[in-house]
N, C-alpha and C positions, 0 to 999 in steps of 0.2 A: 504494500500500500504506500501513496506519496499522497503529500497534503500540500496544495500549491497555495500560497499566500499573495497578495498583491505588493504586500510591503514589503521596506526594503532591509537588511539585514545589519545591525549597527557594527560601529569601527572596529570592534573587535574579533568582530567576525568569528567567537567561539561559544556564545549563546544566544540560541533565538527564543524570547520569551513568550511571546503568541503559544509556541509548537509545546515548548518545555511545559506551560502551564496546562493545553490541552492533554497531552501524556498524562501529569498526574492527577488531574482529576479522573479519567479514564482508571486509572490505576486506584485513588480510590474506591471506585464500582465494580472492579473484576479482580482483585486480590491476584494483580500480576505488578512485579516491582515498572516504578516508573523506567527504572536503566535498563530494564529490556524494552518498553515500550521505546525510547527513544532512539534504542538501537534500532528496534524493528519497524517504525513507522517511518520511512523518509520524508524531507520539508525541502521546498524550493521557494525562497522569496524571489518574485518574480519584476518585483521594484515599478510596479506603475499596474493598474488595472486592464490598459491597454495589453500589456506583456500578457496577464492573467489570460485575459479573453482570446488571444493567440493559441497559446498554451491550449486553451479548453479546444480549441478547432484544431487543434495539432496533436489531439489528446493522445494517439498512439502513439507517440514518441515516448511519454511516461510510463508503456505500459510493454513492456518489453517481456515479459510472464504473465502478460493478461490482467497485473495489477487494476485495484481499482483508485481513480483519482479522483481524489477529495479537491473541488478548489473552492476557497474561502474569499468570498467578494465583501468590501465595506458597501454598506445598501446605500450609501448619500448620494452617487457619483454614477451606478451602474449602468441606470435611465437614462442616462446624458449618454454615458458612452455606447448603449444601445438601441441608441435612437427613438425609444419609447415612450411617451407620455408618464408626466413628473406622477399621478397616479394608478399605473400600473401595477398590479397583486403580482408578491413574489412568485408566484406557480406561473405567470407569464412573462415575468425576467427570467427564472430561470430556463422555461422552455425557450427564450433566444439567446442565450447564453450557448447550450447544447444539448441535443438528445440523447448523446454517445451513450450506450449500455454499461461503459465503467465508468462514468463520471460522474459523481454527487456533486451537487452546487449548495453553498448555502451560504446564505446572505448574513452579515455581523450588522447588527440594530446601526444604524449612522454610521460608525465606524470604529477601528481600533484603537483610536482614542477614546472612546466613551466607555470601552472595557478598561483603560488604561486608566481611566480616572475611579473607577466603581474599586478597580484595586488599589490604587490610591488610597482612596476612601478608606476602604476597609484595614490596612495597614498602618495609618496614621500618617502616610506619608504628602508629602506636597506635591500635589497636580502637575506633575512634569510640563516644560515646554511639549506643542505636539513633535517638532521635528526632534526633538532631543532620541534619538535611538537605544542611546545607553541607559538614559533614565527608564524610557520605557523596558527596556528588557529587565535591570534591575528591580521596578517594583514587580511586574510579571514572574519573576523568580521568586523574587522575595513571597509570593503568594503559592507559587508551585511547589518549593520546596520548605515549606514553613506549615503552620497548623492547618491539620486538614479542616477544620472547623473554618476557615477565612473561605476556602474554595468552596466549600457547603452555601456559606451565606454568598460569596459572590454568586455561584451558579443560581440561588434564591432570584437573584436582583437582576439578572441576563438572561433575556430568552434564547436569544442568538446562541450564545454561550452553552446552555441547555443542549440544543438542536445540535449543536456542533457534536458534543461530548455524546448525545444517542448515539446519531447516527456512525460517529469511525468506532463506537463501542460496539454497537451492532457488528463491523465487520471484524475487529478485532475477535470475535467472539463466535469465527465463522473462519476456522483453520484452512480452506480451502481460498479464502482471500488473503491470507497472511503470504509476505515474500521474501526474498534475499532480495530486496529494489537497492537495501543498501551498499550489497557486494557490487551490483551489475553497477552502481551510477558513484560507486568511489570513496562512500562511507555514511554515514546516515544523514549524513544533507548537503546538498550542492547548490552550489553558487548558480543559475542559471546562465549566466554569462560566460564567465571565467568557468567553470567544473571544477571549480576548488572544493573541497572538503568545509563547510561551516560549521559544523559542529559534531564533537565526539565525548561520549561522556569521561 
Protein backbone atom coordinates (compact mmCIF):
# COMPACT_ATOMS: atom_id res chain seq x y z
CA UNK A 1 0.00 0.00 0.00
CA UNK A 2 1.32 3.87 -0.77
CA UNK A 3 -0.48 6.97 0.78
CA UNK A 4 0.06 9.82 -1.74
CA UNK A 5 -0.02 13.28 0.13
CA UNK A 6 -0.35 16.60 -1.77
CA UNK A 7 2.04 18.37 0.75
CA UNK A 8 5.33 18.86 0.72
CA UNK A 9 7.87 17.05 2.93
CA UNK A 10 9.96 19.51 5.44
CA UNK A 11 13.82 20.21 5.49
CA UNK A 12 14.73 17.41 7.10
CA UNK A 13 13.41 15.37 5.03
CA UNK A 14 13.54 12.38 7.99
CA UNK A 15 9.80 12.66 9.20
CA UNK A 16 6.71 13.14 7.75
CA UNK A 17 4.08 13.93 10.33
CA UNK A 18 0.78 13.61 8.40
CA UNK A 19 1.99 9.73 7.57
CA UNK A 20 3.70 9.07 11.01
CA UNK A 21 0.43 10.35 12.97
CA UNK A 22 -1.99 8.36 10.47
CA UNK A 23 0.25 4.91 11.33
CA UNK A 24 -0.26 5.37 14.91
CA UNK A 25 -3.56 5.87 15.25
CA UNK A 26 -4.04 2.81 12.94
CA UNK A 27 -1.91 1.03 15.32
CA UNK A 28 -3.92 2.15 18.16
CA UNK A 29 -7.04 0.19 16.49
CA UNK A 30 -5.33 -3.07 15.30
CA UNK A 31 -2.72 -3.86 18.04
CA UNK A 32 0.16 -3.81 15.34
CA UNK A 33 3.22 -1.66 16.57
CA UNK A 34 3.40 1.65 14.70
CA UNK A 35 7.30 0.69 13.32
CA UNK A 36 5.89 -1.83 11.31
CA UNK A 37 3.08 0.04 10.11
CA UNK A 38 5.42 2.69 8.94
CA UNK A 39 7.72 0.37 7.50
CA UNK A 40 4.91 -1.23 5.75
CA UNK A 41 2.78 1.59 4.52
CA UNK A 42 4.80 3.71 1.91
CA UNK A 43 4.04 7.86 1.63
CA UNK A 44 4.82 10.13 -1.35
CA UNK A 45 4.55 13.81 -0.73
CA UNK A 46 3.65 14.95 -3.92
CA UNK A 47 4.24 18.87 -3.08
CA UNK A 48 1.32 20.68 -4.85
CA UNK A 49 -2.28 19.16 -5.51
CA UNK A 50 -1.61 19.46 -9.04
CA UNK A 51 1.26 16.76 -8.64
CA UNK A 52 -1.48 14.61 -6.52
CA UNK A 53 -4.19 14.79 -9.31
CA UNK A 54 -1.38 13.58 -11.98
CA UNK A 55 -0.35 10.91 -9.76
CA UNK A 56 -4.02 9.74 -9.39
CA UNK A 57 -4.24 9.58 -13.44
CA UNK A 58 -0.97 7.91 -13.58
CA UNK A 59 -2.00 5.61 -10.63
CA UNK A 60 -0.28 2.57 -12.12
CA UNK A 61 2.95 3.75 -11.73
CA UNK A 62 2.32 3.36 -7.70
CA UNK A 63 1.01 0.02 -8.07
CA UNK A 64 3.67 -2.13 -9.25
CA UNK A 65 2.09 -5.51 -7.07
CA UNK A 66 -1.26 -4.33 -7.76
CA UNK A 67 -0.94 -2.07 -4.53
CA UNK A 68 -3.67 -0.13 -3.41
CA UNK A 69 -3.32 3.81 -3.49
CA UNK A 70 -4.49 5.97 -0.95
CA UNK A 71 -4.38 9.74 -2.08
CA UNK A 72 -5.17 12.40 0.55
CA UNK A 73 -6.58 15.69 -1.03
CA UNK A 74 -6.92 19.13 1.33
CA UNK A 75 -10.96 19.70 0.31
CA UNK A 76 -10.20 23.92 0.09
CA UNK A 77 -8.60 23.90 -3.23
CA UNK A 78 -9.69 20.56 -5.04
CA UNK A 79 -12.82 22.20 -6.85
CA UNK A 80 -10.80 24.93 -8.32
CA UNK A 81 -8.28 22.48 -9.48
CA UNK A 82 -11.01 20.35 -10.97
CA UNK A 83 -12.83 22.51 -12.55
CA UNK A 84 -16.17 21.81 -10.60
CA UNK A 85 -18.45 24.08 -8.80
CA UNK A 86 -17.35 25.67 -5.32
CA UNK A 87 -20.47 23.40 -4.06
CA UNK A 88 -19.87 20.06 -5.23
CA UNK A 89 -20.45 16.70 -2.69
CA UNK A 90 -17.39 14.89 -2.17
CA UNK A 91 -18.74 11.53 -3.98
CA UNK A 92 -18.55 13.94 -7.08
CA UNK A 93 -14.95 15.37 -6.55
CA UNK A 94 -13.82 12.26 -5.87
CA UNK A 95 -15.46 10.54 -8.96
CA UNK A 96 -13.27 13.25 -11.07
CA UNK A 97 -10.43 12.82 -9.34
CA UNK A 98 -10.60 8.86 -10.56
CA UNK A 99 -12.38 5.73 -10.83
CA UNK A 100 -9.16 3.41 -10.86
CA UNK A 101 -10.15 0.16 -8.94
CA UNK A 102 -6.93 0.68 -6.46
CA UNK A 103 -7.39 4.10 -5.71
CA UNK A 104 -9.05 5.59 -2.59
CA UNK A 105 -9.55 9.36 -2.51
CA UNK A 106 -10.38 11.09 0.51
CA UNK A 107 -10.80 14.58 1.16
CA UNK A 108 -8.97 16.33 4.70
CA UNK A 109 -11.90 18.88 6.08
CA UNK A 110 -10.16 22.40 4.43
CA UNK A 111 -6.83 21.33 4.81
CA UNK A 112 -3.73 20.09 6.68
CA UNK A 113 -3.54 22.96 8.56
CA UNK A 114 -6.76 22.63 10.36
CA UNK A 115 -5.42 19.16 11.43
CA UNK A 116 -2.25 20.83 12.33
CA UNK A 117 -3.98 23.33 14.41
CA UNK A 118 -6.70 20.60 16.22
CA UNK A 119 -3.20 19.16 17.36
CA UNK A 120 -1.88 22.02 18.23
CA UNK A 121 -4.75 22.47 20.34
CA UNK A 122 -4.70 19.48 21.86
CA UNK A 123 -0.94 19.46 22.99
CA UNK A 124 -0.64 22.84 24.34
CA UNK A 125 1.36 23.86 21.64
CA UNK A 126 1.25 27.37 19.45
CA UNK A 127 -0.43 27.20 16.13
CA UNK A 128 2.44 26.86 13.92
CA UNK A 129 3.06 29.32 10.84
CA UNK A 130 1.04 27.23 7.80
CA UNK A 131 4.20 27.03 5.68
CA UNK A 132 6.43 26.26 8.70
CA UNK A 133 7.13 22.29 7.72
CA UNK A 134 9.06 21.56 10.65
CA UNK A 135 6.78 22.82 13.04
CA UNK A 136 4.07 21.19 11.59
CA UNK A 137 5.76 17.62 11.57
CA UNK A 138 6.90 18.38 15.03
CA UNK A 139 3.43 18.92 16.70
CA UNK A 140 2.18 15.88 14.21
CA UNK A 141 4.64 13.68 16.07
CA UNK A 142 4.45 15.06 19.03
CA UNK A 143 0.63 13.65 18.85
CA UNK A 144 1.71 10.25 17.00
CA UNK A 145 4.04 9.26 19.31
CA UNK A 146 2.86 10.73 22.61
CA UNK A 147 -0.56 9.68 24.63
CA UNK A 148 -2.61 7.64 22.94
CA UNK A 149 -5.49 9.53 24.75
CA UNK A 150 -4.59 13.03 22.53
CA UNK A 151 -5.02 10.90 19.13
CA UNK A 152 -8.47 9.60 20.70
CA UNK A 153 -9.64 13.13 21.24
CA UNK A 154 -8.16 14.59 18.14
CA UNK A 155 -9.62 11.63 15.87
CA UNK A 156 -13.11 12.99 18.30
CA UNK A 157 -12.78 16.40 16.65
CA UNK A 158 -11.68 15.39 12.71
CA UNK A 159 -13.92 13.77 10.52
CA UNK A 160 -11.40 13.66 7.77
CA UNK A 161 -9.01 12.21 10.19
CA UNK A 162 -11.61 9.43 11.04
CA UNK A 163 -12.24 8.56 7.37
CA UNK A 164 -8.70 8.55 6.68
CA UNK A 165 -7.73 6.13 9.64
CA UNK A 166 -11.17 3.48 8.59
CA UNK A 167 -10.53 3.36 5.47
CA UNK A 168 -6.17 2.33 5.18
CA UNK A 169 -7.27 0.37 8.55
CA UNK A 170 -9.71 -1.57 6.50
CA UNK A 171 -6.92 -2.53 4.01
CA UNK A 172 -4.34 -2.97 6.48
CA UNK A 173 -6.52 -5.55 7.82
CA UNK A 174 -6.91 -7.26 4.44
CA UNK A 175 -3.34 -9.34 4.05
CA UNK A 176 -3.92 -9.62 0.53
CA UNK A 177 -3.59 -5.66 0.08
CA UNK A 178 -0.56 -5.53 2.21
CA UNK A 179 3.08 -5.16 0.10
CA UNK A 180 6.83 -4.89 -0.04
CA UNK A 181 5.86 -1.15 -2.05
CA UNK A 182 8.73 -0.30 0.31
CA UNK A 183 11.60 -2.70 -1.17
CA UNK A 184 10.35 -2.03 -4.85
CA UNK A 185 10.32 2.04 -4.42
CA UNK A 186 13.61 2.26 -2.14
CA UNK A 187 12.52 2.36 1.46
CA UNK A 188 9.24 3.24 3.15
CA UNK A 189 8.85 6.76 1.52
CA UNK A 190 10.17 8.47 -1.53
CA UNK A 191 10.65 11.62 -2.54
CA UNK A 192 8.52 11.97 -5.60
CA UNK A 193 10.99 13.83 -7.55
CA UNK A 194 14.23 13.08 -6.52
CA UNK A 195 13.51 8.99 -5.30
CA UNK A 196 15.39 9.75 -2.29
CA UNK A 197 14.54 7.66 0.75
CA UNK A 198 12.22 10.36 3.24
CA UNK A 199 12.00 8.43 5.91
CA UNK A 200 13.09 5.38 7.80
CA UNK A 201 12.35 4.57 11.28
Amino acid sequence: MVVLYEDRIGPAAKQFGPHDLLCSCIADGVGISVWELIRDIAYVPLKGNGNLRNACVDVERFRTKGETVVAVFDDDEIRRLLALPADSCKPAVKAAVGSHPGLVVVLVERNIETLVDLAADATGCARPDKKDRTARDSILNRVAFGDERIRTSLLGKSESLRYLVRRVTELVKAPDRLSAVSADMGGPAVDAESEVPAHSP
